[in-house]
C-alpha positions as CSV (number, residue, x, y, z in Angstrom):
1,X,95.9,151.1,68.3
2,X,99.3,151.1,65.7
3,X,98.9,147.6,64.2
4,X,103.1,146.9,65.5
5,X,101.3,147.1,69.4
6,X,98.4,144.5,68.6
7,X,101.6,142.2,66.7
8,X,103.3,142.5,69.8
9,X,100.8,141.6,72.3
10,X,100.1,138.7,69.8
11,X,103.4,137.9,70.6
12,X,103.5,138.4,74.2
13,X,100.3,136.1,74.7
14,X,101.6,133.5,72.8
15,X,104.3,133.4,75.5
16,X,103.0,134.0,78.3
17,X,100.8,131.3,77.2
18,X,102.8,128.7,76.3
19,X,105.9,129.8,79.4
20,X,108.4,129.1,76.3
21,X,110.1,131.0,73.4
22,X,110.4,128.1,71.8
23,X,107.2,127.3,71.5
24,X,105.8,130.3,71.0
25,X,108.5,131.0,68.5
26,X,107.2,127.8,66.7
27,X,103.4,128.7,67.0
28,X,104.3,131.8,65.2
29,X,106.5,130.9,62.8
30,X,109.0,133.8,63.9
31,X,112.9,132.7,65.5
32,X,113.8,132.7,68.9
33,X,116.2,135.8,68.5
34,X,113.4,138.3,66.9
35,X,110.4,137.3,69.6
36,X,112.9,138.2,72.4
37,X,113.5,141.2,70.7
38,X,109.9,142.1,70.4
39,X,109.5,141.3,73.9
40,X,112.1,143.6,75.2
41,X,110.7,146.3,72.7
42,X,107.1,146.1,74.1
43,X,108.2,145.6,77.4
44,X,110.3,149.2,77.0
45,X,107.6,151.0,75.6
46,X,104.9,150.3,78.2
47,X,107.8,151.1,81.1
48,X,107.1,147.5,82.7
49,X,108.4,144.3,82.8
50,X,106.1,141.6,81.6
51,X,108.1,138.7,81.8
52,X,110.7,137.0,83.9
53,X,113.5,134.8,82.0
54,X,115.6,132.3,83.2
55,X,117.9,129.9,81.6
56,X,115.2,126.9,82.2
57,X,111.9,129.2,82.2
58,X,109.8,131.9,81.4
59,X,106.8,133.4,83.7
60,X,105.1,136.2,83.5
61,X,105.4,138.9,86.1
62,X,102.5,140.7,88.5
63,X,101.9,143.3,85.6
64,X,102.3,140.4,82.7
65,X,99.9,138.4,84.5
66,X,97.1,141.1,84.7
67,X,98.2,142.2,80.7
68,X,97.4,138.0,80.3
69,X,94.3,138.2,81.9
70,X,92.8,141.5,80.6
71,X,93.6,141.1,77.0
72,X,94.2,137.6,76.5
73,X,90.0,137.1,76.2
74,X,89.0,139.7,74.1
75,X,91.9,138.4,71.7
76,X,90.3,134.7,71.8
77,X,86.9,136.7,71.1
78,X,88.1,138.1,67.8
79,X,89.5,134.8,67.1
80,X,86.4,133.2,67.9
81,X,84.5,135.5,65.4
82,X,87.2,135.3,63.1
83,X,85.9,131.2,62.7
84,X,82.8,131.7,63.0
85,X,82.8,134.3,59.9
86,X,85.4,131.4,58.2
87,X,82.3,128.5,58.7
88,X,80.6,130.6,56.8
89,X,82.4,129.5,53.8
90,X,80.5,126.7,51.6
91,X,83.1,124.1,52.1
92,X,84.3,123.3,56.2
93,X,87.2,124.2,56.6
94,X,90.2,125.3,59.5
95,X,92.1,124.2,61.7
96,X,91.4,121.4,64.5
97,X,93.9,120.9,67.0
98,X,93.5,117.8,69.1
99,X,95.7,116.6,72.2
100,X,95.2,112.5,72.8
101,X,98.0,110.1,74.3
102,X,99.6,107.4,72.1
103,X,97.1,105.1,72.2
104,X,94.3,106.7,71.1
105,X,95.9,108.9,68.5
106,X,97.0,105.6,66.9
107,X,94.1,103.5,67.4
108,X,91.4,106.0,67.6
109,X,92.0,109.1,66.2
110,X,94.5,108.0,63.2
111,X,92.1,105.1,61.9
112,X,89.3,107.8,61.6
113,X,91.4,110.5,60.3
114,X,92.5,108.7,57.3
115,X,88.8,108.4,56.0
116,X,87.8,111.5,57.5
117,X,90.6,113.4,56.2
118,X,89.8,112.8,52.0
119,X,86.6,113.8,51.9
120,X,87.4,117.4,53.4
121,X,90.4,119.0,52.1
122,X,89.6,122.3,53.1
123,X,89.9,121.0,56.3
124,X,93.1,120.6,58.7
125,X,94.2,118.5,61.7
126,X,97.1,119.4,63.7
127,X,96.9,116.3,66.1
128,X,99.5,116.3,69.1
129,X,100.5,113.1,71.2
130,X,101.0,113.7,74.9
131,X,100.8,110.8,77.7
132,X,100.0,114.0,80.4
133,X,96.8,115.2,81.1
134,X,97.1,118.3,79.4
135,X,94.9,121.3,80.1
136,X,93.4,122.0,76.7
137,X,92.0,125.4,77.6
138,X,95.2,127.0,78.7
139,X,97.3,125.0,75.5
140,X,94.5,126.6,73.1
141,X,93.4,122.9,71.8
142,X,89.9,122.5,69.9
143,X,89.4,119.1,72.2
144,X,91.3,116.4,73.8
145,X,90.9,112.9,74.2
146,X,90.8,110.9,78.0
147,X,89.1,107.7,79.1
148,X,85.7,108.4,81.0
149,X,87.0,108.3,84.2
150,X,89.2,111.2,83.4
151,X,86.9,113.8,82.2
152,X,86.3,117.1,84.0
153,X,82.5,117.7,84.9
154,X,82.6,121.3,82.7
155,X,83.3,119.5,79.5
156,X,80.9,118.5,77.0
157,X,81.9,114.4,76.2
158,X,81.6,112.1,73.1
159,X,82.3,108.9,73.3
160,X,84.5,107.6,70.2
161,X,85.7,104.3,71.3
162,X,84.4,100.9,73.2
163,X,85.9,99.8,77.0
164,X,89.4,98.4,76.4
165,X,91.3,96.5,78.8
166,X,95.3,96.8,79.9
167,X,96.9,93.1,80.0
168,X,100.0,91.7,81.2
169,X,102.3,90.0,78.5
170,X,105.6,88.3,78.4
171,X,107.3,86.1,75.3
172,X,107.4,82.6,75.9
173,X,111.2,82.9,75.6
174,X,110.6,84.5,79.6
175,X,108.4,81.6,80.5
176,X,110.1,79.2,80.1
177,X,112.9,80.1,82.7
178,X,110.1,82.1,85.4
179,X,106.7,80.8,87.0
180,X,103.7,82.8,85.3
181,X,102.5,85.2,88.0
182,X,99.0,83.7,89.5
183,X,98.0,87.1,91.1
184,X,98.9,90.8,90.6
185,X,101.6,90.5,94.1
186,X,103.8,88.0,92.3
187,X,105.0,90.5,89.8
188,X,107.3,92.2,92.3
189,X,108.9,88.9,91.8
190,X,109.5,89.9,88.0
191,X,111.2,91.3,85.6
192,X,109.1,94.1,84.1
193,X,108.8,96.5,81.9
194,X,108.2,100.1,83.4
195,X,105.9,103.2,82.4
196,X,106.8,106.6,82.9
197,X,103.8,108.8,82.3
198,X,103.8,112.5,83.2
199,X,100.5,112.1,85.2
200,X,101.5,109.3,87.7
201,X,104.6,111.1,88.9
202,X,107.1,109.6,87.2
203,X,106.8,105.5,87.2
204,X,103.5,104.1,86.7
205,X,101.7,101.6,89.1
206,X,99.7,98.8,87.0
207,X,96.4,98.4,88.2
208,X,94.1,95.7,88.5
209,X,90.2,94.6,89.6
210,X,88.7,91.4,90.8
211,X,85.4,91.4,92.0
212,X,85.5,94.9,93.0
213,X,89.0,94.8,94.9
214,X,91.6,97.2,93.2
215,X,95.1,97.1,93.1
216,X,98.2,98.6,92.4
217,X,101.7,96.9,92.0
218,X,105.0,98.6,91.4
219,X,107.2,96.8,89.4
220,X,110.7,96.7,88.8
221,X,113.2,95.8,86.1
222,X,116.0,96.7,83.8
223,X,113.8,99.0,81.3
224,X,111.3,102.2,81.3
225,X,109.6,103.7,78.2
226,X,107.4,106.2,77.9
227,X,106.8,104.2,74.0
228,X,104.1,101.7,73.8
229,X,106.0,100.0,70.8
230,X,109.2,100.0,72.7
231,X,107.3,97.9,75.5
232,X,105.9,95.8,73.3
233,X,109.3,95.2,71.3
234,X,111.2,94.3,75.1
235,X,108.5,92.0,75.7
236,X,108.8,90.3,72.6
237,X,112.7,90.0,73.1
238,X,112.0,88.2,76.2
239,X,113.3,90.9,78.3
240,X,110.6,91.4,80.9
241,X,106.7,91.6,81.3
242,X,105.0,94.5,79.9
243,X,101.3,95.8,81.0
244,X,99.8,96.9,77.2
245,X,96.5,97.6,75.7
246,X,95.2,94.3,74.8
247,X,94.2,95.4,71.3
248,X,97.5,96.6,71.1
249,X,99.0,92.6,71.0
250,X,96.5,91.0,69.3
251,X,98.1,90.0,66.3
252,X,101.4,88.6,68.9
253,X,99.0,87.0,71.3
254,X,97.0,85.2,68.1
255,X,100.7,83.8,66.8
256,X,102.1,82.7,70.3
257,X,104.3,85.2,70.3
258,X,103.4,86.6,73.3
259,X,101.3,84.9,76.3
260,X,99.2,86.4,78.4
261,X,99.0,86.4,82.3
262,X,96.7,87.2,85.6
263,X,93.7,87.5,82.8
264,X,91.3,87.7,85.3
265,X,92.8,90.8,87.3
266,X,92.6,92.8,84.0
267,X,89.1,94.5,84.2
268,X,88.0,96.8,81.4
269,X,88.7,100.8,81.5
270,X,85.9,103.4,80.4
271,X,86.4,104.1,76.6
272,X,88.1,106.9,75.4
273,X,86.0,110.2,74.9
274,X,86.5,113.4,73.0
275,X,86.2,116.5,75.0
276,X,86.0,120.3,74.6
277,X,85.0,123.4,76.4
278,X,81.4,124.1,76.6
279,X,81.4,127.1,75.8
280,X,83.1,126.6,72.3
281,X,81.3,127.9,69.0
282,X,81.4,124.4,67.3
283,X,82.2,124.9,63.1
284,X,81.1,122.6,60.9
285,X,84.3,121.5,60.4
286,X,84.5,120.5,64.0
287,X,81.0,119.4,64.0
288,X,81.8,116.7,60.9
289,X,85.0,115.7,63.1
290,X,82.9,114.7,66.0
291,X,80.3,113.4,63.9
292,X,83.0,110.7,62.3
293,X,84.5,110.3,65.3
294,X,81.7,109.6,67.6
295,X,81.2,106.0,68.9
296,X,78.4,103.9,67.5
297,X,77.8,100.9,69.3
């Protein structure tokens, strides 16, 4: 096969993969302009049209989907051997990419990667924050990170981080003009600070647990992040309640500068675990990343 026909169908996975030019644009380190161009040029020299563009996205069609599926695995094959020929190399080294939400990148992942990092520098972390519940086969990620309820049954799991709880907060500033809630219903009657995650469906409903009876409360108020530190910056200001990691307000609950409320509705979530395909060929650069990250009780 001309090596310019295994470049384009490089090219063409990386879209079909990703359902963007930008991204894949990005992934390859090529513009916009010259990966359309090689689409159109591979799409005219097979006779077919793999893809179908539109101003918001791309898909591929009936005969792009079966290219997809054909190729697309004896291409991760090659790249498979391609690693496992690279750990042969005295010192671990690649490439890791992770997906984790905020929170654990920055409490989690970030805490271990700055001692982890050092000691390997032959080793690289591409490390990408998303709130969603991505799928980290189709997005080509090493492993993801999810709390324990989250986990799909064909994943192999590692814990990396103890049960944490989500609390209710508010600056005193807010108390001192509204009634602290006394159960989970009275929030409706609040001012609160909203979530938008991806993988609720827009707004988030907080939940809570008291002697095994759950509940979920939507609340309403002037404000919606998508930002942990935004939340916990509005609820400092006084401008609403916000439902937060406790370790997350530690230090503000230690100084008074937040309060905490309904402390018995907020039972503890399963830990956060690192996940990844079973069927991986683990390096030993990924196998030293688990290893540091794992959780030791």
């Amino acid at each position: 096969m001309p090596r310019h026909d295994v470049n384009d169908l490089i090219a063409f996975l990386a879209v079909a993969r990703d359902r963007s030019f930008t991204r894949a644009a990005a992934r390859l380190g090529v513009s916009q302009s010259a990966l359309s161009h090689t689409m159109r040029a591979l799409e005219e020299r097979l006779g077919v049209r793999l893809l179908t563009r539109t101003t918001r996205s791309v898909a591929p069609t009936e005969a792009g989907e079966r290219l997809l599926q054909g190729v697309g695995p004896r291409f991760e094959e090659i790249e498979a051997e391609l690693a496992a020929l690279n750990a042969l190399r005295e010192k671990p080294a690649g490439t890791i990419r992770i997906n984790a939400g905020e929170h654990a990148a920055e409490t989690i992942l970030w805490p271990a990667l700055e001692k982890f990092l050092p000691r390997y520098p032959d080793i690289k972390v591409e490390l990408t924050v998303d709130n969603g519940l991505a799928n980290i086969v189709a997005e080509r990620f090493d492993a993801g990170v999810r709390l324990g309820e989250q986990l799909a049954k064909d994943m192999i799991a590692v814990r990396i981080a103890p049960d944490f709880r989500m609390v209710v907060v508010g600056a005193p500033t807010y108390f001192k003009r509204r009634e602290r809630p006394k159960r989970p219903q009275d929030l409706t009657q609040h001012t609160c600070i909203n979530i938008r995650l991806p993988t609720h469906g827009g707004i988030y409903a907080w939940e809570f647990e008291k002697r095994g009876r759950a509940i979920k409360v939507r609340v309403d108020g002037q404000l919606v992040f998508n930002s942990t530190a935004l939340r916990i910056k509005a609820a400092l200001a006084g401008l609403g309640l916000a439902y937060v990691a406790e370790d997350q307000v530690e230090a503000q609950l230690a100084k008074g500068q937040l309060v905490q409320v309904l402390d018995d509705w907020c039972a503890p979530f399963p830990g956060y675990h690192l996940y990844y395909p079973s069927r991986r060929q683990s390096s030993p650069a990924f196998a030293l990343l688990v290893d540091a990250l794992r959780y030791r009780d």
